[in-house]
Structure formats: structure tokens, C-alpha cells
N, C-alpha and C positions, 0 to 999 in steps of 0.2 A: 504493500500500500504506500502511497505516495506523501510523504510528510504535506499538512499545510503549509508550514514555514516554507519548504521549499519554493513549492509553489507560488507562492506570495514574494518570496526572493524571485525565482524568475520570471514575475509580470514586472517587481520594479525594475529588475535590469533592463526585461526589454522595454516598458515605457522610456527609460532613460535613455536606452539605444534609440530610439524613435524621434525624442523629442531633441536628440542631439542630431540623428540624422536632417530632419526637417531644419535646421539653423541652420547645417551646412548645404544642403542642397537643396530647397525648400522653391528658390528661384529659377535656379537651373528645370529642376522637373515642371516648373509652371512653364517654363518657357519653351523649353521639345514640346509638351502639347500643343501649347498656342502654333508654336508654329504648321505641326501635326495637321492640327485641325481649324487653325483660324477664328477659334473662336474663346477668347481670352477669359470671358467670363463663366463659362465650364472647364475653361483649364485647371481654374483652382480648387472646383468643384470635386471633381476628377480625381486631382490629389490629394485632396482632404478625404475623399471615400480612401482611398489606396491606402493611408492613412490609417484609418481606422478600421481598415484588414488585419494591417501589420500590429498593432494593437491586441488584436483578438490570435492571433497564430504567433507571433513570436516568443511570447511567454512559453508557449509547450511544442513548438517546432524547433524553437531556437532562432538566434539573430544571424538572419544570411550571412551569405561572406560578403556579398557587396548589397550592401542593405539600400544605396542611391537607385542602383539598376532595379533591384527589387522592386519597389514604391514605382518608379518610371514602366516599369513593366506590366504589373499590377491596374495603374492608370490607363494604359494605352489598352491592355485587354478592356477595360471599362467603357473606353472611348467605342470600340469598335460592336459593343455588346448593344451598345447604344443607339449606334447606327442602323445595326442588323435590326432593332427592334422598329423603324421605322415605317412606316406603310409603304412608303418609296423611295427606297434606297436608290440613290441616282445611280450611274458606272462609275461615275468618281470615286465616288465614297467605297463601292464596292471593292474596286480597286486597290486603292490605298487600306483598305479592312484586310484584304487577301496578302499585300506586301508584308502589312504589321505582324500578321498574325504568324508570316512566315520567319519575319526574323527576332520574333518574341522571345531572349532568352536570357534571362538577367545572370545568371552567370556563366555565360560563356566567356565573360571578355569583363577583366577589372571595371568598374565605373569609373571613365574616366570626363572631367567636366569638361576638357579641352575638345571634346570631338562635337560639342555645340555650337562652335564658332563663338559669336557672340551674339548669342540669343539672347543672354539677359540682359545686353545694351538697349537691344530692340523692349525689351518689356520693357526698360527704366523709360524709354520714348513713350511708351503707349500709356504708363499711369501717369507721363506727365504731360500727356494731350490736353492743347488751351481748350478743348471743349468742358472741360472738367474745372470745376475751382480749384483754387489752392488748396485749401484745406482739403478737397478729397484727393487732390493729387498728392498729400503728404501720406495722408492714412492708406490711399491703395500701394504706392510703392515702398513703404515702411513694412507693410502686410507681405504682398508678392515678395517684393523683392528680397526686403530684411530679415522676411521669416519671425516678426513679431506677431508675438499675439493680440486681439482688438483691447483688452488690459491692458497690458505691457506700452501700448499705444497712446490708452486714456490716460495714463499714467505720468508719462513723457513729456503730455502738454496738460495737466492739470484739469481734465475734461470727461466726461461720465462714459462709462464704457457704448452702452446703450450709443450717444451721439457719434462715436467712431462706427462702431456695426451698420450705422443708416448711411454716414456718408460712403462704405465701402460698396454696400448693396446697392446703394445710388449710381454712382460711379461707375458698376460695371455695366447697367445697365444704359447709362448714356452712354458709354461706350458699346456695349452692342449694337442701340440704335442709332450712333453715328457709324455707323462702319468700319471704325478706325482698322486701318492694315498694321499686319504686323510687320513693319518694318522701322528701319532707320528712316525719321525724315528727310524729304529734298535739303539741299542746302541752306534755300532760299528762306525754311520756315527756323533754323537754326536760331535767330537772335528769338523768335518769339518761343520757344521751348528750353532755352542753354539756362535762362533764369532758374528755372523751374528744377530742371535737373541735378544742376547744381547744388540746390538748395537741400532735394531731396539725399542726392547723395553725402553733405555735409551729417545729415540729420544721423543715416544708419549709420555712418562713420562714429558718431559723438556717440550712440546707441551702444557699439560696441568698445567704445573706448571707458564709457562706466556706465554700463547695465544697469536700467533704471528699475529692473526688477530680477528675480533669479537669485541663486547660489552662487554665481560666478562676479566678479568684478568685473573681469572683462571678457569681452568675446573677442577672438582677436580676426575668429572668421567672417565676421562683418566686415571689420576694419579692411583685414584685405582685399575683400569685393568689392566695397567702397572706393578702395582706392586703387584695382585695377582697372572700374570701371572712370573714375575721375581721371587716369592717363589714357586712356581709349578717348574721351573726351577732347580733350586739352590736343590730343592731335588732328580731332576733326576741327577744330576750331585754332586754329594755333596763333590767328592775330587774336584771341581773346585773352586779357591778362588774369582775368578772376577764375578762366579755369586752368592756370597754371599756377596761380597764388591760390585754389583749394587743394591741388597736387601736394603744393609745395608746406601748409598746414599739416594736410596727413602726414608724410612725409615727416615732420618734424616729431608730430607726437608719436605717430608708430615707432619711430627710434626708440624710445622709452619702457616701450615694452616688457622687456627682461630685467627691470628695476620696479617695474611699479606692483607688481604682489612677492610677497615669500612664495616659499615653496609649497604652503599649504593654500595658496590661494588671497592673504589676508592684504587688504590693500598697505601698499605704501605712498604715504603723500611726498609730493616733487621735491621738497627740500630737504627730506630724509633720506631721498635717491643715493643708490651707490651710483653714480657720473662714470663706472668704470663701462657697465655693463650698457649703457647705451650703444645703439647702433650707430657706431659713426659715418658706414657707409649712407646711411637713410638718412642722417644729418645734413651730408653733402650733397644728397640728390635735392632734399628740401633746398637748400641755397641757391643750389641752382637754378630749381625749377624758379623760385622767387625773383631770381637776377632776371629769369629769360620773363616772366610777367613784365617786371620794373623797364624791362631794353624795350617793351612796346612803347615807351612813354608816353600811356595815356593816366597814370599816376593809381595812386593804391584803389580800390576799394574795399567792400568790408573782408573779405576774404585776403585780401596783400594785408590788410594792417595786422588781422586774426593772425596771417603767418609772421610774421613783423613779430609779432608775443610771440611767438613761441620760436625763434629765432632766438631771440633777447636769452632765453632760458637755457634751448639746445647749445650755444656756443660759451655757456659761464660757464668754467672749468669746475669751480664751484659752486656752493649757496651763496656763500657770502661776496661772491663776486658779479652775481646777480647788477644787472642798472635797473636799479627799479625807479628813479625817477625818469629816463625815456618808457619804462613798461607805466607808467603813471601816462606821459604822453602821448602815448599810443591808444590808451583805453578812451582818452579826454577826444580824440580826436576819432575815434569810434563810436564814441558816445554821440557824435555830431551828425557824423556819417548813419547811422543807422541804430538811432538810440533803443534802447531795451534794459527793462529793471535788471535781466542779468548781467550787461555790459555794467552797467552803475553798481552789480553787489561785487564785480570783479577789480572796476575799480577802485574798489572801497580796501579790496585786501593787499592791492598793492600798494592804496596810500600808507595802507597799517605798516608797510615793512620801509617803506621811504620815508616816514615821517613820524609815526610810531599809532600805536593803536586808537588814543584817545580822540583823533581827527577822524579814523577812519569809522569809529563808533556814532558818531554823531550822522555820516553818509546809510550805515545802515540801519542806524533808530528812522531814518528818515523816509526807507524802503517799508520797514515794518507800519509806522504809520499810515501809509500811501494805500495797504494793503494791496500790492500788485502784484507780490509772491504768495502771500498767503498758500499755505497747503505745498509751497515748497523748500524743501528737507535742507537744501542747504542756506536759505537764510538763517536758519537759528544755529546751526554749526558754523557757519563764519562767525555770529553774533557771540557765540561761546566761547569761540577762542579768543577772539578779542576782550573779552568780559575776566577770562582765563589770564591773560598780558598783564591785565589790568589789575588781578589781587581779586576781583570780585567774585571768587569760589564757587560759593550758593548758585549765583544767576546764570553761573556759567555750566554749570552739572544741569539745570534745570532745561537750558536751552539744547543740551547735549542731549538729553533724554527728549525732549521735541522732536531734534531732526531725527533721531534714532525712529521714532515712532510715525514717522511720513514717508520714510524713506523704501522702497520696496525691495530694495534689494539687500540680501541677507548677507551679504563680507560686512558692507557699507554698514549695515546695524549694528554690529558685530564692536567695530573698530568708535563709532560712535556712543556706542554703551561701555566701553573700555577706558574711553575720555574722561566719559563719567564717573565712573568707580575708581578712577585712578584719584580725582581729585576726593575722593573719600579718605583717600592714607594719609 
């Protein structure tokens, strides 16, 4: 007889197998559909079923060997099951049903994501079609592309889960009824989509760079995708300087990487960093990529001055050799450019270390009254520390335990409740 324990041991392995496989391929397998089939808003459909096969069978079959192919496999018998059930299946369809079904083999051949071309360039195009607003064009490509959950999403921007779900539902379905192809756009529509892209690919970037919920700090498989598809970018556009100054951001911060958690996973903040273990080759592609923006001389925008910060940081040998009055100039002159409560709580930490905490307390008493963060985790963890500089103990545990209690993701609680208890000794 079969132990329960076991068995409950192997649904969480494979749930974890699962929900780790959907982060790293999650985009990849929407986008072979879409291309598959043309039709984007069953593509994710598709793999959300395939999904929740692997769910039900992996626990007691066990987790493939190539678990991406599986799920893509899985999907595409679903796609064609679909077809078949049609009243009239055209020849096309039948066609392409009879090709799939012959080369259906998810482990004959590694999963390998390079043999898509760049499909998931083409979806980052499609969720960020001008038919669509902003805001759903942020939630459908954070969804497809980042392999976020509609939480994880609500979460990110301060917003009810419920309103992320309608605008994705929404969204696919203007996109059905616009017909949108699944391609690369003309050139011609490039300045009216590069915004948009951009923006969104900043977003899954920042998404995996601190996991705004989860067990993990950081995901670094976001970040990567983010940022191979932000240099795919940057060359179809190459007089654009903001997508070779978002290059040149990731870039910067992906360097850091192998300094910013222990080995257990537990965060480390940037000026505890070992500076040994940075990537220095990533440091020097960041500059570059920054110089080749700056030699368009059409001057910074938000994205060159973003990189600009973190510039300032990648090239101190140390903490202490930090210029935090240029990272103070930088923030003031972003704040200009494209002002935001979090631009004002960032500058407030750098005034704390340029000039000392009691200025910068006064910028973020200023944000707390405004209520324009509210419900977000690190205004009261900057506020703490700075309360912390100050001698002020009590208000600084109190506010530690605040962001600990907003914050979704579990390192970040973790490190934030340890703040806390610390000033108990």
C-alpha cells in the first residue's frame, strides 16, 4: 500500500515542477500555439488546460524529462482535438491537424526554446497592440509573456485581483476581434508600439529582479527574457536611444546577481554586496550599451537617467565610494522627466546617505501623508530605516513589521521581520 505522505510528497514536487516549469516556458509554449494556430486568445487557453493535465498525472507518473515539450505537446494534441470536433473542418486545419499529430513527440528531442525563432518577440508585439490600452497591454504581457499570475499582477500595481482578470479577458478578446496577426510589426508602426514595449518589458524585468510575491527573491528567468528580448529590440530600432538605455539598465542590474541573495536564497541589500562577485562583463556591456544611446545625441530619457543610477553604483569599487550627490541629481532630474511617488521614495534614500537621514525623513513623512503609496511594502521599510539612523527604535520595529506585513513575497518578509527582532536585542 502506498504511504499518504508519499503521495502528498509527490503532488508537491510535481506542483513545484509545474509551476516552475510555466515561469520558464510559460511564453515560449503560448507563443508555438499562437503561431500554430493564429489564434492568440486560445493559445493560452490551450496551455492553461495542458497545465492542469500535468497537475493531475505528474504526481503519480512522475515529472517528464522534458517537462516544456510535454505541456507544448499536450497543448497542441488539444488544439487539434478541437479542430476535429468542428462541424467543418476546413483542409487547412485538417492539414496542419495531420502534420501535428504526426510529429507529436515531446521526448524525442530535449526542449529546446531556440528552435522558436522569436516567437515570443512576436507575442511581446501582439499584447502591446495600440488597439489595446495601457493598462491591458501591461497585464496581458506580464500574464503571457512573464508567466505571472492575475495576483502576483494585482499585487505589483497595488490593484484588486478581480480588475487585472477583466482587463486580460478584455484584451484578448479585442484582440480577436481586431484580427491582430501574429507577427513582428511593419516598421512604419514601430514609434507607435516601441513605447509600449518597452515599458512592458522594463516591468517583467523589475518583476524578476525582486518578486513581488513567491518564495524566491528573484527570478532570474524573467530577467533574462526581459533582457534578450530588450536587445532583439534595440536592434530593430537602433537610432532609438531609450531602447538601448533599457539594454543598458538591465544590463547593469543583472550584473549583481550573484551578490544579491546567500546561498539559501535570503536577500542581500546593495551596500552589503560582496562588489567581488559582480558581473563585470555585464557591467561593461551596460556602458556601452549607455554610450551607444548617449552617441544618438538626442539626450537621456527616463530609461538613460534609470541607467545613469545604476551606473553610479555598478562602477563604485565600493559602498563608501558611492557619488550619491550626482545619484541625488539624477533622481531630481527624473523626478522632472517623469515624476512618480516611487522616483520621490528613491530619492529620499539617496538624500538619506548624501546628506544624512533626518532630510530624507521629512521627503518620506511627506509621501506617507500624500497617501500615494499606501499598501506599498517599501515605504515603511525605507521609513524604518531611517527612523533606525535616527535612534528612534520603537517607530522603527513598528514600521519594519508594516512593510513585512504588505509585502508578498516570502525572502523579503523574512529579512524584514529580522530588522525587526534585531532591534529587540
Amino acid at each position: 500500500m502506498t504511504d499518504t505522505g508519499d503521495l502528498d510528497r509527490a503532488a508537491l514536487h510535481a506542483r513545484r515542477a509545474v509551476e516552475a516549469v510555466w515561469r520558464i516556458e510559460s511564453a515560449r509554449i503560448v507563443a508555438t500555439l499562437t503561431r500554430i494556430s493564429g489564434d492568440f486568445g486560445s493559445a493560452e487557453d490551450l496551455a492553461q488546460e495542458a497545465l492542469a493535465d500535468a497537475l493531475v498525472q505528474w504526481p503519480t507518473e512522475g515529472v517528464p524529462q522534458n517537462p516544456g515539450a510535454w505541456l507544448t505537446a499536450v497543448a497542441k494534441r488539444k488544439m487539434i482535438d478541437g479542430w476535429r470536433r468542428r462541424e467543418r473542418l476546413d483542409s487547412r486545419y485538417a492539414t496542419i491537424a495531420h502534420d501535428l499529430e504526426e510529429s507529436i513527440d515531446p521526448d524525442a528531442l530535449p526542449w529546446d526554446p531556440d528552435t522558436i525563432g522569436d516567437d515570443v518577440l512576436r507575442l511581446v508585439f501582439i499584447s502591446c497592440h495600440p488597439v489595446l490600452s495601457r493598462e491591458a497591454q501591461v497585464a496581458l504581457t506580464l500574464r503571457v509573456v512573464g508567466g505571472l499570475t492575475t495576483e502576483e499582477i494585482a499585487h505589483a500595481f497595488l490593484i484588486p485581483t478581480a480588475t487585472v482578470q477583466q482587463r486580460i479577458v478584455r484584451a484578448k478578446k479585442t484582440l480577436a476581434a481586431a484580427k491582430v496577426p501574429f507577427e513582428v510589426p511593419d516598421r512604419s508602426e514601430y514609434p507607435a508600439r516601441l513605447g509600449s514595449v518597452l515599458g512592458v518589458l522594463y516591468l517583467v524585468f523589475n518583476e524578476g529582479y525582486a518578486a513581488s510575491s513567491g518564495e524566491q527573491w528573484l527570478r532570474p528567468e524573467l530577467c533574462r527574457e526581459a533582457l534578450r528580448l530588450g536587445r532583439l529590440v534595440a536592434e530593430m530600432v537602433p537610432r532609438e536611444p531609450e531602447a538601448h538605455a533599457l539594454v543598458a539598465l538591465m544590463e547593469f542590474q543583472a550584473s549583481r546577481f550573484g551578490a544579491r541573495t546567500t546561498p539559501d536564497g535570503t536577500p542581500i541589500l546593495l551596500l552589503d554586496q560582496d562588489r567581488s562577485r559582480w558581473d563585470r562583463a555585464g557591467i561593461v556591456r551596460g556602458s556601452r550599451a549607455l554610450a551607444r544611446a548617449d552617441a544618438i545625441g538626442r539626450g537621456r530619457g527616463s530609461y538613460g537617467l534609470q541607467a545613469a543610477l545604476a551606473e553610479c553604483h555598478a562602477t563604485a569599487r565600493t559602498a563608501g565610494d558611492t557619488d550619491w550627490e550626482r545619484i541625488v541629481v539624477l533622481y531630481e532630474a527624473l523626478g522632472r522627466l517623469a515624476p512618480s511617488p516611487v522616483v520621490e521614495l528613491n530619492r529620499a534614500v539617496a538624500v538619506s546617505m548624501a546628506t544624512g537621514p533626518a532630510t530624507a525623513l521629512v521627503i518620506v513623512d511627506g509621501l506617507v501623508a500624500s497617501g500615494a503609496l499606501a499598501g506599498f511594502h517599501l515605504l515603511p521599510s525605507v521609513r524604518g530605516e531611517l527612523l533606525d539612523r535616527l535612534g528612534r527604535t520603537d517607530e522603527a520595529r513598528t514600521e519594519f513589521l508594516a512593510a513585512a506585513s504588505l509585502t508578498g513575497n516570502t525572502a523579503e518578509r523574512a529579512l524584514l521581520l529580522d530588522k525587526a527582532a534585531r532591534l529587540d536585542q
